[in-house]
MARTI-340191 format. One record per residue (C-alpha): x, y negated, z. Coordinates in steps of 0.02 Angstrom, whole numbers. Last residue first. Example, Ala and Ser with C-alpha at 12.3 -4.5 7.8 and 13.67 -1.06 7.14 Angstrom:
2
REC;east;north;up
REC;684;53;357;
REC;615;225;390;
END
This chain:
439
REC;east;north;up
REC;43;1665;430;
REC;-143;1634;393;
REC;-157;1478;476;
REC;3;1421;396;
REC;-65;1462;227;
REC;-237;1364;255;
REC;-137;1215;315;
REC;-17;1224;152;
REC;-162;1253;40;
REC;-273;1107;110;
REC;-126;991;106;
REC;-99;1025;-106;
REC;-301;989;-114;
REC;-287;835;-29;
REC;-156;780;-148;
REC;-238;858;-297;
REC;-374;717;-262;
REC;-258;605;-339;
REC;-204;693;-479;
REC;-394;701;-513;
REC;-429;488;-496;
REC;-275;489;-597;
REC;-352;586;-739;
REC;-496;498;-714;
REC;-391;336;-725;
REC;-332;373;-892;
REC;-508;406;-973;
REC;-595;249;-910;
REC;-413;160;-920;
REC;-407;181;-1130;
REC;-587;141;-1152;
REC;-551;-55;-1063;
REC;-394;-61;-1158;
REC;-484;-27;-1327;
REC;-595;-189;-1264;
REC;-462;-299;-1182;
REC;-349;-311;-1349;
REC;-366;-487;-1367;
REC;-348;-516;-1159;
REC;-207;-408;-1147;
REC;-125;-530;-1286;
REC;-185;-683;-1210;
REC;-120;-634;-1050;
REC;52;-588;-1119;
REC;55;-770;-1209;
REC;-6;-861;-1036;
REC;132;-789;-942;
REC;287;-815;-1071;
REC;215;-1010;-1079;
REC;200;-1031;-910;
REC;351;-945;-861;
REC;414;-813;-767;
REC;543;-682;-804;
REC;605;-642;-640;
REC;413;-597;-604;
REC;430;-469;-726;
REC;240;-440;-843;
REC;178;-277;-853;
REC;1;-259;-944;
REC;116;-179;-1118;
REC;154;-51;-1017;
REC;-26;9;-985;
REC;-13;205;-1019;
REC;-89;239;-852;
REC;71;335;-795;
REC;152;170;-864;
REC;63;61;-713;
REC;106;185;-579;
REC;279;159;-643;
REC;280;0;-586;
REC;284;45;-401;
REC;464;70;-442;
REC;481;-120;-427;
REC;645;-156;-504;
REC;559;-255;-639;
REC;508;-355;-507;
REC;311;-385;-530;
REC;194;-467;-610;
REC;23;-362;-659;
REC;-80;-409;-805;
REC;-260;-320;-808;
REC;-381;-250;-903;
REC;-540;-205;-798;
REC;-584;-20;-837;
REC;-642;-6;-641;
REC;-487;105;-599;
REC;-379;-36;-660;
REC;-445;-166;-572;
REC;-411;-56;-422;
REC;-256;-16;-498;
REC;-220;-190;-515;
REC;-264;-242;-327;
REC;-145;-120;-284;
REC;-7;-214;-375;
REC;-23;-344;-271;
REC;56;-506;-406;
REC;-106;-478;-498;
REC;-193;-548;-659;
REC;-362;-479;-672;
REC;-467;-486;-827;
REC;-654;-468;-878;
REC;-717;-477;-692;
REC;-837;-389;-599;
REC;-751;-233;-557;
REC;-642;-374;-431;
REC;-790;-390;-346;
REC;-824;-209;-320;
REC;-637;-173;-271;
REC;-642;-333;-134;
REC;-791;-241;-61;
REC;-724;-79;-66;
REC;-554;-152;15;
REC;-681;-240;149;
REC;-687;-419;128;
REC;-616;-584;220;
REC;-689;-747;176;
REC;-585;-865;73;
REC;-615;-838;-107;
REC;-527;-1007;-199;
REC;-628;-1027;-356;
REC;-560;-1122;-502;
REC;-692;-1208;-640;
REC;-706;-1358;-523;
REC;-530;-1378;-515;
REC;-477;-1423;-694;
REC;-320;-1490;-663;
REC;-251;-1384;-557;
REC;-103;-1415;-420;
REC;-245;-1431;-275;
REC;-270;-1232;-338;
REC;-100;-1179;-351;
REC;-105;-1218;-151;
REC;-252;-1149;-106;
REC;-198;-987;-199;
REC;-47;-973;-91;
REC;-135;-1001;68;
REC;-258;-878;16;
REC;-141;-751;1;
REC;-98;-749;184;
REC;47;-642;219;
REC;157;-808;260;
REC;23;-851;358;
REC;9;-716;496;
REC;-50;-526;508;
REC;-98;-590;364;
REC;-251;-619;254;
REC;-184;-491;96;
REC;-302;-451;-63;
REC;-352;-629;-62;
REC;-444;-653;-217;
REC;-423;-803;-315;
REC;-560;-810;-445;
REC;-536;-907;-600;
REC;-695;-974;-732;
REC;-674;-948;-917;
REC;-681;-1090;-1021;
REC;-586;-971;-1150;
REC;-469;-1084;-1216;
REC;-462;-1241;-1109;
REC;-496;-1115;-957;
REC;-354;-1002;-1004;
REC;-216;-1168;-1014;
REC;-271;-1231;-847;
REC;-244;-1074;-769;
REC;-79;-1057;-850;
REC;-16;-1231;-798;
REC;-71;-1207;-611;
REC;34;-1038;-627;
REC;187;-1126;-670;
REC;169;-1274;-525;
REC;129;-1141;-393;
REC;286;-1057;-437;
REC;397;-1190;-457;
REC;354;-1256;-263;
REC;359;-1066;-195;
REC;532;-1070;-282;
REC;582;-1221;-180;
REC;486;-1156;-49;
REC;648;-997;-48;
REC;759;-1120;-82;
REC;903;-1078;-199;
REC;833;-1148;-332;
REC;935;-1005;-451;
REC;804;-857;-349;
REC;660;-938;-459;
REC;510;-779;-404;
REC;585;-744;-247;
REC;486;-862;-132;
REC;311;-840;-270;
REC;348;-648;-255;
REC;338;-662;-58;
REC;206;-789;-54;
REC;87;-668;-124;
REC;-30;-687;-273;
REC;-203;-616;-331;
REC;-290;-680;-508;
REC;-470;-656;-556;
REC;-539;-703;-730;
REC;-700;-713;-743;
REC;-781;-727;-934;
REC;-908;-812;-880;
REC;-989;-929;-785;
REC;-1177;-839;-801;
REC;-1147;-734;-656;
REC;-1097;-899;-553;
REC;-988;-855;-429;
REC;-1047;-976;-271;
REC;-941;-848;-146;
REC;-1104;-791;-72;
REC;-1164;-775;-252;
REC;-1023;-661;-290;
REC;-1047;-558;-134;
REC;-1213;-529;-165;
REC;-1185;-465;-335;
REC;-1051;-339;-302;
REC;-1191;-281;-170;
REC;-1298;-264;-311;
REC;-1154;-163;-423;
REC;-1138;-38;-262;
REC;-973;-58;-158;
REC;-833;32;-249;
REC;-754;201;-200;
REC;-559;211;-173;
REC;-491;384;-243;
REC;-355;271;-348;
REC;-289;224;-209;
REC;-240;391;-170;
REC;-74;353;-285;
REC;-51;489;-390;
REC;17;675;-390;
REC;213;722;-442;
REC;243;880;-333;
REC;384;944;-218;
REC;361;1108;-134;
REC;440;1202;-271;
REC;555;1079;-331;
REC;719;1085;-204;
REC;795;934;-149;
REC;965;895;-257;
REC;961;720;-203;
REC;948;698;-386;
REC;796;776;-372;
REC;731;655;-242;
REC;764;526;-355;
REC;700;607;-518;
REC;525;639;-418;
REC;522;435;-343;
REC;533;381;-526;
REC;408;484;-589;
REC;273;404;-472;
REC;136;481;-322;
REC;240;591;-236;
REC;176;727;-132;
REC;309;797;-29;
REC;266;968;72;
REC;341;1064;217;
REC;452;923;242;
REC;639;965;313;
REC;700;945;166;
REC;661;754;168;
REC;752;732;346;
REC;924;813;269;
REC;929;736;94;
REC;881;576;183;
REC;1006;578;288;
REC;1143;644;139;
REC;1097;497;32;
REC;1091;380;154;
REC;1285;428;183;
REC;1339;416;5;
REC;1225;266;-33;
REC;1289;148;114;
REC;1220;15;43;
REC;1133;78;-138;
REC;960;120;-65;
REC;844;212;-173;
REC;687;207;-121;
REC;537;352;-106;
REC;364;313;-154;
REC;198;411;-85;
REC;52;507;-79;
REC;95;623;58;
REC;248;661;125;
REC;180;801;260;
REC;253;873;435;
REC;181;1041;477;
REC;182;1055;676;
REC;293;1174;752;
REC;353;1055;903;
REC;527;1054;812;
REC;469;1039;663;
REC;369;870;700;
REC;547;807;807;
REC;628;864;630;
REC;527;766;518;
REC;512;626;631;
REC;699;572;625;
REC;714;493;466;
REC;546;422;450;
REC;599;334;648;
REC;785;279;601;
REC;732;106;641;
REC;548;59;704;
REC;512;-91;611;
REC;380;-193;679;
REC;234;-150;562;
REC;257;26;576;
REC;319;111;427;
REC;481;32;416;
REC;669;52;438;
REC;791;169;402;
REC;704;229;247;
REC;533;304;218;
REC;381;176;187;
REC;318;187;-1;
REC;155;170;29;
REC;96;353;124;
REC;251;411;171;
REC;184;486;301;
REC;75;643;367;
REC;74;736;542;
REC;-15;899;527;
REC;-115;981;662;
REC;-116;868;776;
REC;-142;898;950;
REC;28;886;1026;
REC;70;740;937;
REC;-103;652;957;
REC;-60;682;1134;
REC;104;583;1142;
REC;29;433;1064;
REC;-88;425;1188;
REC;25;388;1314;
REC;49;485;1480;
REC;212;582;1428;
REC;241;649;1619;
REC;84;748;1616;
REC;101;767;1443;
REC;239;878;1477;
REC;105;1022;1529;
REC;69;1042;1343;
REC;203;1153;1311;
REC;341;1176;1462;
REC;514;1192;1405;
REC;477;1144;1202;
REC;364;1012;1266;
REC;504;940;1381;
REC;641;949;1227;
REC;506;857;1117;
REC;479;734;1250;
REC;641;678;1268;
REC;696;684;1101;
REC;541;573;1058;
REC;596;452;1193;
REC;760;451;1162;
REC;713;404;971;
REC;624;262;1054;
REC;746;196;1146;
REC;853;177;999;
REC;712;101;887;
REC;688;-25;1050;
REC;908;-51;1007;
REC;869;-88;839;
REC;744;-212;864;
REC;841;-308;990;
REC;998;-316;875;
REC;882;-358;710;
REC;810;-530;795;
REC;633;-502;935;
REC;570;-392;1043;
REC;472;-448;1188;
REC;338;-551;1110;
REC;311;-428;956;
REC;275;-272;1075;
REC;399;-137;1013;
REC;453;-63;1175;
REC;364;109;1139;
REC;232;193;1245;
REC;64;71;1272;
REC;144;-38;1113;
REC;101;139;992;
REC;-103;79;1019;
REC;-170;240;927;
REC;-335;196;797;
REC;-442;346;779;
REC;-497;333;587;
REC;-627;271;486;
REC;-778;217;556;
REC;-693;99;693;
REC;-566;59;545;
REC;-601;-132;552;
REC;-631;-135;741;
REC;-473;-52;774;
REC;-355;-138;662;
REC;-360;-315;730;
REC;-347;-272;922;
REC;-255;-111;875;
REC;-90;-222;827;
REC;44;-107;829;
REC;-48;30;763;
REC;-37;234;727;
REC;-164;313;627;
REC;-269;460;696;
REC;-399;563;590;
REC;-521;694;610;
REC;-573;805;479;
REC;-698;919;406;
REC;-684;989;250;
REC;-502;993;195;
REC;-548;944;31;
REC;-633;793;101;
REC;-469;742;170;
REC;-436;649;-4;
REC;-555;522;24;
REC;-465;493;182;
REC;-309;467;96;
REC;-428;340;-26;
REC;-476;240;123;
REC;-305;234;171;
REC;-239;193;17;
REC;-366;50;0;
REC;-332;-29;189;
REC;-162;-55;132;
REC;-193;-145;-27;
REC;-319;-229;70;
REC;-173;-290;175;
REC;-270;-359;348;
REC;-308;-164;400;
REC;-136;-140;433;
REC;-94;38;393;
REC;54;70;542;
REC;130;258;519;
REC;108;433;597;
REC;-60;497;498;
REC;-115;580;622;
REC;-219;716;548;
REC;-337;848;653;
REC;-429;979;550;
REC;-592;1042;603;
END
């Protein structure tokens, strides 16, 4: 049996977040049998959501990140300090005495380290000098790769996005150079991050373009699709369904000239109340909000957001505002149910994607994330938040919407190719665990 920690936060409140790791462990099944550890800031919400999952590691028992007691950038970044010293200390202890420093390193954390027999990350996009643990541990994705080389342990980019930073680009560039080549294997799931990390001048042959695991996600059964729909008051018969996600971060950012980030929340809400309004006049279709995000608090809670377009609507008994929380299997089975989905969570649009559900999504157009759309061959479904307007909005919906049948056959075969690529990621770890045990 394998052992994978998986040495990031995956907070079980982001569906989106809670898909990729389902589909990750989807992925493991190559492996055969696996256990899995995933680091958490919050296990209290985490745990009993991934109970079946994954081994959930409380990082707060060893690192000073605890949200009451850290708080503005200069007492964040000196907690990342300390625990970079803590990592060198322990590595230089284990390297002395091997498992006997865990007598000193008491913390869980410090045994799944010893124990694992890979350490993965990357897994959404999350390497740069901050991030991949929900309060930002500085310098930690740039520093792991060697502390998991220098305990011997096969350190693993799996699945992911790489950024380009252009502060302090020459230096960045040279960090991330050096803790990138020090991976024994980078799985990338876009274009965009592969031409990056080749201009970086990494080397190729352990570098691969795969796919998002998302894609891997299974479903909930059609009847349990069902039952969720009529616990939500969905009326099969109030078709077509047309479900929409949104974020408070893309409405804040979405009219930068108002200056005011609730100014912009403000436009938003009016511009999407308009387009709603403007699909159910012509297709008296019925809108879903789905909250594919419920916090850790409200300004990650999509259903604050869709409340509030909502009240702006004119035609509010034909606009469902989904409330209770859902499983990402559940939330991919309802959203199979619908004949269009316009997103702002762009993993709520591949699951709509991977169900043959055309889709819109709206996004930054510097959103490399984006390019998980094109691998699909569904350009035309990308919309730029920077762009929006009512009338812009409701014309690209209208045009997905006329073409939704080829669309529809175009995704069944695209996303099995995806769905493969995918997979390919588990198979790509299996090699390079099976080759280490060998040599």
């Amino acid at each position: 049996m394998y052992k994978i920690l998986i040495a990031e936060n995956i907070p079980s409140l982001n569906k989106g977040e809670m898909t990729i790791l389902d589909g990750m462990l989807e992925s493991f099944r190559t492996l055969g049998e696996a256990q899995v550890s995933v680091l958490s800031d919050r296990p209290e919400i985490d745990a009993p959501r991934y109970v079946s999952k994954a081994k959930v590691i409380d990082i707060r028992q060893a690192w000073p990140l605890n949200g009451g007691s850290v708080s503005g950038r200069t007492g964040k970044i000196l907690a990342s300090i300390l625990v970079m010293l803590q990592h060198l200390s322990f590595v230089l202890l284990y390297k002395l005495v091997g498992a006997a420093a865990l007598r000193l390193f008491k913390s869980e954390i410090w045994e799944e380290y010893a124990k694992a027999d890979v350490i993965l990350m990357g897994h959404n996009g999350a390497f740069g000098t901050g991030g991949g643990i929900a309060v930002p541990v500085y310098f930690y994705p740039l520093y792991l790769p060697f502390f998991a080389n220098a305990m011997g342990k096969p350190v693993v980019f799996y699945g992911g996005s790489t950024h380009e930073y252009r502060r302090f680009r020459c230096l960045l560039s040279r960090v991330f150079k050096s803790a990138l080549g020090r991976m024994d294997l980078i799985a990338l799931r876009e274009r965009v991050s592969y031409q990056m990390m080749r201009s970086l001048g990494l080397q190729s042959d352990k570098m691969f373009v795969t796919a998002d695991p998302a894609f891997l996600l299974q479903p909930v059964s059609h009847p349990r699709a069902i039952e969720i729909m009529e616990h939500e008051s969905i009326a099969k018969e109030a078709r077509p369904l047309i479900g929409i996600t949104v974020t408070r971060r893309r409405a804040s950012m979405a009219f930068p000239q108002l200056k005011n980030p609730e100014h912009s929340c403000m436009k938003h809400a009016e511009v999407f109340a308009e387009v709603i309004d403007n699909l159910i006049a012509r297709l008296a279709a019925t809108v879903v909000f789905i909250p594919h995000c419920i916090g850790f608090g409200e300004e990650l809670d999509d259903r604050i957001v869709a409340a509030d377009i909502r009240r702006r609507c004119q035609n509010k008994d034909r606009v469902k505002v989904v409330t209770t929380e859902y499983a990402a299997a559940e939330v991919k089975g309802l959203i199979g149910q619908f004949g269009l989905l316009i997103g702002e969570r762009v993993h709520s649009v591949i699951n709509a994607m991977s169900m043959g559900v055309p889709s819109v999504v709206i996004c930054h157009s510097s959103d490399q994330r984006l390019d998980i759309i094109r691998m699909l061959g569904q350009d035309e479904a990308i919309y730029f938040v920077e762009d929006l307007a009512a009338g812009a909005l409701l014309s690209k919906i209208c045009d997905i919407w006329a073409k939704k049948e080829g669309i529809s056959a175009e995704l069944e075969c695209q996303t099995e190719i995806m769905r493969e690529r995918a997979m390919l990621n588990g198979k790509l770890l299996k090699d390079l665990l099976e080759s280490r045990k060998k040599g």
